[in-house]
C-alpha positions in Angstrom: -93.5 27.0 20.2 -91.4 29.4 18.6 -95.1 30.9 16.5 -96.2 27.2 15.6 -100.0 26.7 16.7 -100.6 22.7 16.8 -102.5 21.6 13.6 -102.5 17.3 14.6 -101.4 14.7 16.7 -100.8 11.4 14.8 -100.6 8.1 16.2 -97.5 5.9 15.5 -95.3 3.1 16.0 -92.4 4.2 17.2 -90.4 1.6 16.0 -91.6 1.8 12.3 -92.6 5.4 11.6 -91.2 7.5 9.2 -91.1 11.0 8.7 -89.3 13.0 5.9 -88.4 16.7 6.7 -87.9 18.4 3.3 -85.2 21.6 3.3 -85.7 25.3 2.4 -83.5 25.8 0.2 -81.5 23.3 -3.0 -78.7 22.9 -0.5 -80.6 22.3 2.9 -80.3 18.8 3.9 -83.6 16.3 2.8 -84.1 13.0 3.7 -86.8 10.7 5.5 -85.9 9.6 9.2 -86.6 7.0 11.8 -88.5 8.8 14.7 -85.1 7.8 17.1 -83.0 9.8 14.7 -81.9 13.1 15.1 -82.5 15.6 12.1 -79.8 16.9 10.0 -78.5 20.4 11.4 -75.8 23.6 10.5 -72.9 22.8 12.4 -72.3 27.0 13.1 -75.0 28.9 13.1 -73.4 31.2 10.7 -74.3 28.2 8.1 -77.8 28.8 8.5 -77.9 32.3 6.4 -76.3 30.4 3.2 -77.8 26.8 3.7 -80.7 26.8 5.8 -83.7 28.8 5.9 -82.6 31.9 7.1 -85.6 33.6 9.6 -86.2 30.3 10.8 -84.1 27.9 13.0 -85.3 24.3 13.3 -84.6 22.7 16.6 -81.9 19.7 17.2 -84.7 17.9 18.8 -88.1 17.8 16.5 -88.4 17.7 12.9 -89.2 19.9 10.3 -90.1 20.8 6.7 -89.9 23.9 5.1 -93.3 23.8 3.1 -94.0 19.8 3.4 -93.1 17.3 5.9 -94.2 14.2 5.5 -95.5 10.7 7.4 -95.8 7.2 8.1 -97.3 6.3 11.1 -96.6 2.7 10.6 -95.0 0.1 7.8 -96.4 -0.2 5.3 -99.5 2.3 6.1 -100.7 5.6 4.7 -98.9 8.4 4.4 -99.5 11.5 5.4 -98.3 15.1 3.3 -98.1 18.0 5.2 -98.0 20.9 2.5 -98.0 24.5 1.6 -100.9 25.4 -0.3 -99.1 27.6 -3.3 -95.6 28.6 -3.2 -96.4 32.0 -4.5 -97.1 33.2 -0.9 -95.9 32.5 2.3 -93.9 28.7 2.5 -95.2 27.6 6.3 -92.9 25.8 8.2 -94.3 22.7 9.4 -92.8 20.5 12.5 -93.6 17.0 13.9 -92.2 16.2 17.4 -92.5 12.3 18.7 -93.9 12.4 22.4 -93.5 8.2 22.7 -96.4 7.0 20.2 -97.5 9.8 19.5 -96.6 12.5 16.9 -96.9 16.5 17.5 -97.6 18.7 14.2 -97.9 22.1 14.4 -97.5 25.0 11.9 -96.9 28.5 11.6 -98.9 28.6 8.4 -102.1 27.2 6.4 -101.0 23.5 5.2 -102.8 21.1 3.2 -103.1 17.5 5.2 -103.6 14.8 2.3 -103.9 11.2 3.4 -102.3 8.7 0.8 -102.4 5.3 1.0 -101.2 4.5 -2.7 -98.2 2.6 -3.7 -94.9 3.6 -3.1 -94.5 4.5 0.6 -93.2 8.6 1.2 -91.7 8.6 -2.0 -95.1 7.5 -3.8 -97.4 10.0 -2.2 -94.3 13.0 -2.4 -94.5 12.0 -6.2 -98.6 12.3 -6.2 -98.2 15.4 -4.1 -95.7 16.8 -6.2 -97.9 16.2 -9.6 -101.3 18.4 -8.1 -98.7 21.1 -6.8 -96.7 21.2 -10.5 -100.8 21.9 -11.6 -101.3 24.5 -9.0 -98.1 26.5 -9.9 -98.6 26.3 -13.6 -95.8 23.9 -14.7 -97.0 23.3 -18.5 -94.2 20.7 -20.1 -90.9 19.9 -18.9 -87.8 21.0 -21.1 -85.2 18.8 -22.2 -82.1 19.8 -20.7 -79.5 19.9 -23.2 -75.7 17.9 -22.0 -72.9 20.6 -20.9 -69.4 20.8 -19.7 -69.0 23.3 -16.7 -65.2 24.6 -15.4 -66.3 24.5 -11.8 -65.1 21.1 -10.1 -61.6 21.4 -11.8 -60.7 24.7 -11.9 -62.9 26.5 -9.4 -62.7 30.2 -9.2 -59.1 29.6 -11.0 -60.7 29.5 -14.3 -59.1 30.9 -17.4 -59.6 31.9 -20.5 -56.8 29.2 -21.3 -58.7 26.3 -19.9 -62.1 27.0 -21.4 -60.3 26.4 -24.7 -58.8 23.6 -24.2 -61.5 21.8 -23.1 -64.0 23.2 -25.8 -60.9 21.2 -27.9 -60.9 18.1 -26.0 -64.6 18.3 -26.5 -63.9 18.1 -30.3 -61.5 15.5 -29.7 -63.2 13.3 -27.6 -66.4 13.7 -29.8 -68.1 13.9 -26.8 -71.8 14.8 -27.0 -71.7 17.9 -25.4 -74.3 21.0 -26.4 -73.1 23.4 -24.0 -69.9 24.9 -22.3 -70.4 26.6 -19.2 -68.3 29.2 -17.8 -68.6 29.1 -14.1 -67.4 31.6 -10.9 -64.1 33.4 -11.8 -64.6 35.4 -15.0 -65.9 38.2 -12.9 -64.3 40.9 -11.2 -66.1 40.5 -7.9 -69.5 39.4 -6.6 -71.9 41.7 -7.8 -69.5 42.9 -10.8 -70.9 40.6 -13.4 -69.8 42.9 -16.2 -66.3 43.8 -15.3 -63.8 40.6 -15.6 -61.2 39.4 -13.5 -57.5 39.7 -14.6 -57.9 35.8 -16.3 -60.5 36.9 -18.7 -60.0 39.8 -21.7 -62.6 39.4 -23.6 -66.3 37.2 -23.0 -67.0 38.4 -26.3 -64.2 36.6 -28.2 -65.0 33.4 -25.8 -68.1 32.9 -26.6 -67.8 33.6 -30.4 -64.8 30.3 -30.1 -67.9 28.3 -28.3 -70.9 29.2 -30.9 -68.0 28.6 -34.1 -67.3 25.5 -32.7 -70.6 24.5 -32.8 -71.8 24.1 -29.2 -74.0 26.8 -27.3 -72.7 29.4 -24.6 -73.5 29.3 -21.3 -72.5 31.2 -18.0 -72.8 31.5 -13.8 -73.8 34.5 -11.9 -74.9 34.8 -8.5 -77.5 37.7 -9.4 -79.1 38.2 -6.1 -75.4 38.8 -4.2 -73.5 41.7 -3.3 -69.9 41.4 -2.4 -68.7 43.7 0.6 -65.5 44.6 -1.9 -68.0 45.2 -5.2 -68.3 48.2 -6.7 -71.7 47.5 -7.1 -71.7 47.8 -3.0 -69.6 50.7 -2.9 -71.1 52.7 -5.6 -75.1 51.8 -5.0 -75.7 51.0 -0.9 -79.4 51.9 -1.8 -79.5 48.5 -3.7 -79.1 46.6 -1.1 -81.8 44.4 0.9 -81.8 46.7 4.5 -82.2 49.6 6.5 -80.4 52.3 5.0 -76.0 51.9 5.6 -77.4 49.0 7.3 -77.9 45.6 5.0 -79.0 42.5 5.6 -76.0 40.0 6.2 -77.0 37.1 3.1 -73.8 35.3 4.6 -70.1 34.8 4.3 -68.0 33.4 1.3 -65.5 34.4 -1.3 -63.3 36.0 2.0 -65.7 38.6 2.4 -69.2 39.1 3.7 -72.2 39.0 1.4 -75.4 41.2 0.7 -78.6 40.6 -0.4 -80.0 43.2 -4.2 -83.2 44.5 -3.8 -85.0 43.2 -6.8 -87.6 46.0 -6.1 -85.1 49.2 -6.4 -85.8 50.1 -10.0 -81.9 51.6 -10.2 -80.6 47.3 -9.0 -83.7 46.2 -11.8 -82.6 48.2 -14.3 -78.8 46.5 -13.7 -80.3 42.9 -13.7 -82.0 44.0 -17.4 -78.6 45.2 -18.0 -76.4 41.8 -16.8 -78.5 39.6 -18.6 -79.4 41.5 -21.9 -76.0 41.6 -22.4 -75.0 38.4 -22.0 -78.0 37.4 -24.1 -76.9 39.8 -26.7 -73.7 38.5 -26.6 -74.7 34.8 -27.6 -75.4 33.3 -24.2 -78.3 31.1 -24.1 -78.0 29.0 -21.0 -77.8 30.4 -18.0 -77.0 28.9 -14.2 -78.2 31.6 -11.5 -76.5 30.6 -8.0 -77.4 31.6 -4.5 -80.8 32.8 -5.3 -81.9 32.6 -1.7 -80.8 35.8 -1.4 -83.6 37.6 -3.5 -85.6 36.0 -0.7 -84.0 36.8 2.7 -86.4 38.6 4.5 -85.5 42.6 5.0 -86.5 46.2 4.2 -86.8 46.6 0.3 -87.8 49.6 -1.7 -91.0 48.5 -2.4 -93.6 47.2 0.4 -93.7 43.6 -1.0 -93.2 40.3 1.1 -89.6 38.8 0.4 -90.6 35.4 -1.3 -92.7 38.0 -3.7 -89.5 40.1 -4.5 -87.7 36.7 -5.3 -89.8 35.5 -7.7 -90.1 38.9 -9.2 -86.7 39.1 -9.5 -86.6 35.7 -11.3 -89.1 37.1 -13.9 -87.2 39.5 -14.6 -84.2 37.9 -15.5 -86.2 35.3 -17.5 -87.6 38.4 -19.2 -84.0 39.5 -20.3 -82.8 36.1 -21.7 -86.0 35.1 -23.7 -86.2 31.3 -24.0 -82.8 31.1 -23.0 -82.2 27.8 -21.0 -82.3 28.8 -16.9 -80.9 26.6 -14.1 -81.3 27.7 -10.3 -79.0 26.5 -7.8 -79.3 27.6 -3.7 -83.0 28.3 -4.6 -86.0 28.4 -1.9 -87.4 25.1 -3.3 -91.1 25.4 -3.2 -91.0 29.3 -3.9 -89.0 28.4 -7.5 -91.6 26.1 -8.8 -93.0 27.0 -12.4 -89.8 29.4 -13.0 -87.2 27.5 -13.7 -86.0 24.6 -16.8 -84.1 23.0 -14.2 -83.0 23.2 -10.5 -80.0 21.9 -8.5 -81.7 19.6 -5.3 -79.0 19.3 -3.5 -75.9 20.5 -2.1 -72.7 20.6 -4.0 -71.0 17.3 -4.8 -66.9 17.7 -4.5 -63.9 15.1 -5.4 -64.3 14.1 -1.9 -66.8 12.2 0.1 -67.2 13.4 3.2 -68.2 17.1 4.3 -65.4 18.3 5.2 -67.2 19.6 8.8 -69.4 17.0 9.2 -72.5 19.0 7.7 -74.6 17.6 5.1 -75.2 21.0 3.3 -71.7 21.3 2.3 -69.8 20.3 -0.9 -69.2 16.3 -0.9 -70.7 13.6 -2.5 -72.2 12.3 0.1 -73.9 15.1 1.1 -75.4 15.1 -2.8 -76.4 12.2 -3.1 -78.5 12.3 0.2 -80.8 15.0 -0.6 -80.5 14.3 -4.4 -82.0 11.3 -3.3 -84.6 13.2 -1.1 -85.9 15.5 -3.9 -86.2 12.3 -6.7 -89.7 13.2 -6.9 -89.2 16.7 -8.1 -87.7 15.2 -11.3 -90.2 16.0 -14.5 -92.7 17.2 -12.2 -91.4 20.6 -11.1 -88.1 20.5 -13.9 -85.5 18.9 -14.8 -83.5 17.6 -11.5 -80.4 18.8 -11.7 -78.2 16.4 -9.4 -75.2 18.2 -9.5 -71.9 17.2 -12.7 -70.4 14.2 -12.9 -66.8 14.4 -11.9 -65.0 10.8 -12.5 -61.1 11.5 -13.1 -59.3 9.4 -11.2 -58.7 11.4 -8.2 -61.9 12.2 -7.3 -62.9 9.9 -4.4 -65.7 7.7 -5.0 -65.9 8.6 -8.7 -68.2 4.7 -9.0 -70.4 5.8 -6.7 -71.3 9.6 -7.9 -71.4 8.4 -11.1 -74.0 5.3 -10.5 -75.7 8.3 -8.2 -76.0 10.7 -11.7 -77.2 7.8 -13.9 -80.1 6.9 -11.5 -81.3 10.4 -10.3 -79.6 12.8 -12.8 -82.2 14.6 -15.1 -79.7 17.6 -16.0 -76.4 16.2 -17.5 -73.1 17.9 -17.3 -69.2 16.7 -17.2 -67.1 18.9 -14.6 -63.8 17.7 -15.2 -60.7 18.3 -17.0 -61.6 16.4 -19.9 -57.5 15.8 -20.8 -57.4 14.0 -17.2 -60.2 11.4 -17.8 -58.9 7.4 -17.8 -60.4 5.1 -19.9 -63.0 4.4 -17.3 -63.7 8.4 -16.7 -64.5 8.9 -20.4 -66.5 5.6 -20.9 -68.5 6.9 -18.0 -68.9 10.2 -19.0 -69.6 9.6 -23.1 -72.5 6.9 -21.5 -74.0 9.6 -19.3 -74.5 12.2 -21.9 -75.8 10.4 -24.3 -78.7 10.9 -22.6 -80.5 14.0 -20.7 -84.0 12.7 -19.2 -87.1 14.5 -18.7 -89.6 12.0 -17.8 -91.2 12.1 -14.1 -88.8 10.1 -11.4 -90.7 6.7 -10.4 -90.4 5.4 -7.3 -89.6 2.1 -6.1 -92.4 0.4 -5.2 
């Protein structure tokens, strides 16, 4: 069974029970099922590497959560919470196959089995869950995520130094009640190159002296765990990578060129990540989003003899330890490992102008695929962080723009505009003034 050694078997009704799977990662896919349905799945398996947990492949056939997986036997009933015991070690993998009315769970790991029969249902006992774990990992206060505007969902990796102005002008204009302006992918020169800028950009400098003058605070994107295959970070230290030597770890496939995984234990790729982030600190930077972060946790040789999850949150530290008390958002984090590290967290996949993945799987940019897992990971929300549930985008192109936006005012903790704000209509700008007028920190209550 793949390493799993059989830890229960539940009784159920197989027409009422329901059992929620919870992802590896902010962009696996998290929901609670009917027994009859089948789990959420990459549609190639090179998908699994950037989306799914990495080492481990669920089957089509069973379900199964990445650290907690949880139950209802029958309407109404108790739950039960299938959960990892810390997240500072090893995050078992917990599955639960239906064999007619009766439930299979095993577990390659120790798990905590908590019977809850409070109000609420699977969200209710994730939320009780969620409060003793928050304790265990040493969360000590929730901070107030301050209201931002983010290039990303208009001008992608397009970005230039052109369109940050005119925005941080239209912000001015608007009088729109945004604290930060956040520089996303495309000011650098390539993945891994965080200091060297692409052709758009001259000076990060002179940007972020506009942003502070104009009153609002700085704030930037880097993926600090990846290596590009055409960086000169790649080129110029191989040794830094996660892998046998000339041989590293693949940590997946985007920007038209494979990725690699830093080894947050090689003093030389430590002493760059002091570097990356003191600077930017120096320079005036105080919020900071760090993207595909499961890479400081894919499992490989490292320079030091430390387990991966362990060099991850390390890693983490260490950047923390460069910006101060500098505002940090993790996005394509390993959920459970990331608790007690972090101000916020994207839980869930990218949201995009369009609806529907445009593959069919529910780990890729859409709204749809957002709002599913955002929906899934509620419970984390002033518990763990702030829940970040992705920007609101509501120009009138984006498709759907009622529904994201009704999604962002019921789950959204972190709040952040991501269009052009010259493009919004009257009903985009209504929208997007209401929704920042606000930025919640109070734990998520479920329905009862």
């Amino acid at each position: 069974m793949d390493g799993l050694a059989p830890l229960t078997d539940v009784a159920i009704d197989p027409g009422a029970a329901r059992i929620y799977e919870h992802g590896w990662q902010s962009w696996s896919p998290t929901t609670t099922y009917r027994v009859d349905q089948r789990p959420l799945r990459p549609v190639v398996p090179a998908r699994r590497v950037l989306c799914y947990r990495p080492e481990r492949a669920a089957p089509d056939d069973a379900f199964q959560g990445e650290g907690l997986l949880a139950v209802q036997p029958e309407a109404d009933g108790p739950v039960l919470v299938f959960a990892a015991r810390d997240g500072r070690g090893p995050i078992p993998s917990i599955r639960a196959e239906a064999r007619g009315n009766r439930l299979v769970v095993s577990t390659d790991g120790p798990v905590d089995t908590i019977t809850d029969a409070g109000p609420g249902g699977i969200d209710g006992a994730l939320a009780r869950w969620a409060d003793r774990f928050a304790a265990r990992m040493g969360v000590a206060g929730i901070r107030r995520a301050p209201t931002g505007w983010c290039s990303w969902y208009h001008y992608f990796t397009r970005v230039t130094e052109a369109d940050m102005l005119e925005n941080l002008e239209w912000i001015d204009r608007l009088a729109l009640p945004i604290e930060v302006v956040q520089l996303d992918d495309g000011y650098e020169a390539e993945i891994g190159d965080w200091l060297t800028l692409s052709n758009r950009f001259t000076s990060l400098q002179d940007l972020i002296g506009r942003i502070r003058a104009a009153g609002r605070r700085a704030g930037i994107w880097v993926a600090p765990f990846l290596v590009g295959a055409r960086s000169q970070l790649a080129a110029t230290h191989p040794d830094w990578l996660v892998g046998p030597p000339g041989q590293p770890v693949d940590a997946g496939y985007n920007w038209g060129q494979q990725l690699y995984a830093l080894d947050t234990t090689h003093p030389g790729a430590r002493a760059y990540l002091a570097e990356v982030f003191g600077t930017f600190h120096t320079w005036g930077i105080d919020y900071f989003k760090i993207d595909f972060i499961y890479a400081g946790a894919i499992p490989g040789r490292r320079s030091a003899d430390v387990p991966a999850l362990a060099a991850y949150r390390d890693g983490v530290q260490l950047i923390r330890d460069a910006i101060g008390d500098s505002y940090l958002l993790g996005c394509g984090a390993p959920i459970l490992a990331s608790v007690g590290l972090f101000d916020a967290m994207r839980i869930s996949p990218d949201t995009a102008p369009y609806i529907e993945p445009r593959d069919g799987d529910l780990s890729q940019p859409s709204s749809r695929a957002a709002i599913i897992t955002g929906v899934g990971r509620a419970f984390q929300q002033g518990r763990f962080w702030v829940n970040d549930p992705d920007c609101l985008i509501v120009r009138p192109s984006v498709e759907g723009r009622e529904a994201w936006a009704a999604h962002v005012a019921r789950y959204g903790g972190l709040r952040a505009s991501s269009d052009r704000l010259a493009e919004l209509d009257d009903w985009g700008l209504g929208v997007t003034r209401w929704l920042l007028s606000e930025s919640p920190t109070a734990p998520f209550v479920p329905s009862t």
